[in-house]
C-alpha positions in Angstrom: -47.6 -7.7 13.1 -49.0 -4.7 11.0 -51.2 -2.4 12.7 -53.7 -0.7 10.0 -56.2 1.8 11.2 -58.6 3.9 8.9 -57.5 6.7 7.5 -53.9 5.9 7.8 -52.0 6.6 4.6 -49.3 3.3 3.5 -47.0 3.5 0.9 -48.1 0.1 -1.1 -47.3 -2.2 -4.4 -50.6 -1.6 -6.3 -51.0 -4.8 -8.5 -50.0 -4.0 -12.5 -53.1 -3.1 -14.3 -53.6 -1.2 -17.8 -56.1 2.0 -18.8 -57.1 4.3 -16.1 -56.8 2.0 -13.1 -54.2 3.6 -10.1 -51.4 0.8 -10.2 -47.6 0.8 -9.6 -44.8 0.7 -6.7 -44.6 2.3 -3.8 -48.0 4.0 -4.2 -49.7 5.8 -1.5 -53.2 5.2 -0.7 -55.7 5.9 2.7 -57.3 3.0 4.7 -61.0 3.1 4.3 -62.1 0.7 6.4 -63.6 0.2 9.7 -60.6 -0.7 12.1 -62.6 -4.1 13.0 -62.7 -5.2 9.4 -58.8 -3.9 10.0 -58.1 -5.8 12.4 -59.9 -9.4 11.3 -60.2 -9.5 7.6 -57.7 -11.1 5.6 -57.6 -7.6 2.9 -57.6 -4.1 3.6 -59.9 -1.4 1.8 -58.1 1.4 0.4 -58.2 4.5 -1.4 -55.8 5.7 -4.2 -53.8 8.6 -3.8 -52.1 10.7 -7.1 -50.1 14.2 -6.8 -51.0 14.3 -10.7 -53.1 17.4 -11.6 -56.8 16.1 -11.9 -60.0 17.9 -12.8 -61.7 18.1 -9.2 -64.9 15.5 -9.5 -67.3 14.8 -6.5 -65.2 12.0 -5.6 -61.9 13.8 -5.4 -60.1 15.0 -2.2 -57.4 17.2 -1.8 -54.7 15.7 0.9 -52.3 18.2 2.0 -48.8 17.1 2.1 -47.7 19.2 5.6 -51.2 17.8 7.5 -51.1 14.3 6.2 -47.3 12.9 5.9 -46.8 12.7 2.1 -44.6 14.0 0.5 -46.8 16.1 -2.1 -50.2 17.5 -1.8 -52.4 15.1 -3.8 -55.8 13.6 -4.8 -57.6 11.0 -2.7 -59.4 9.2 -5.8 -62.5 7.7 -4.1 -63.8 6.4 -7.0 -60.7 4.2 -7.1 -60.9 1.7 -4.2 -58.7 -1.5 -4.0 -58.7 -4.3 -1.8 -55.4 -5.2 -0.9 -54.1 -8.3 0.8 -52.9 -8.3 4.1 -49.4 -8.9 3.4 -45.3 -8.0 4.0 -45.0 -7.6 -0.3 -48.1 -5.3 -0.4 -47.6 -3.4 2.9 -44.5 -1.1 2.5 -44.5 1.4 5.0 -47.1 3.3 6.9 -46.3 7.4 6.0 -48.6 9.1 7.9 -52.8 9.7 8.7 -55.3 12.1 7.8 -56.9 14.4 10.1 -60.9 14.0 11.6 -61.7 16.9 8.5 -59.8 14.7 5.3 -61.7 11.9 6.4 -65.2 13.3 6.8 -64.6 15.1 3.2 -63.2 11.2 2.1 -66.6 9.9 3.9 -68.7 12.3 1.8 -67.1 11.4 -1.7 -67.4 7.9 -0.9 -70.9 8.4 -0.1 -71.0 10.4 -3.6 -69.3 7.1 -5.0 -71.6 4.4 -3.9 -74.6 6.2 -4.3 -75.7 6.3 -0.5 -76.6 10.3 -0.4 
């Protein structure tokens, strides 16, 4: 069985979606849950990933490629969460884990996201 804890990053199958909405194979994204939800619920909370040049917004993060695993520097999106299922066709591979500072910046936009500072 999968072990998922937050703030690991998993290359996923994002489900197919039109407009602006992160979606695709083999997409990486960064477990934002607690590792108790992790452990017991049935879908993991995620955040997108993209090494696409973005205009910086209060909910972006910059990820390092040579501190985090990937293969790219990129853009956490925190204002693109997913739940995903729990699952061997939406789980891929786990490719690495951010570091104690990625996640408190990812903690902050997050908190910029859902209103709570």
């Amino acid at each position: 069985m999968q072990q998922f804890q937050r703030g690991d990053i998993w290359l996923v199958n994002l489900p197919q979606t039109k407009n602006s909405i992160q979606n695709g194979f083999a997409r990486p994204v960064i477990l934002v849950n607690n590792n108790k939800a992790n452990l017991y619920s049935p879908v993991i909370h995620a955040v997108c990933l993209t090494s696409k040049n973005k205009n910086l917004l209060p909910t972006h993060v910059r990820v390092g490629a040579i501190e985090s695993g990937l293969l790219r520097d990129s853009i956490a999106c925190c204002e693109q969460t997913i739940l995903l299922p729990k699952d061997k066709n939406t789980f891929i591979k786990k490719i690495g884990k951010c570091n104690s500072y990625i996640m408190s910046k990812i903690n902050l936009a997050l908190s910029v996201q859902f209103d709570l500072v």
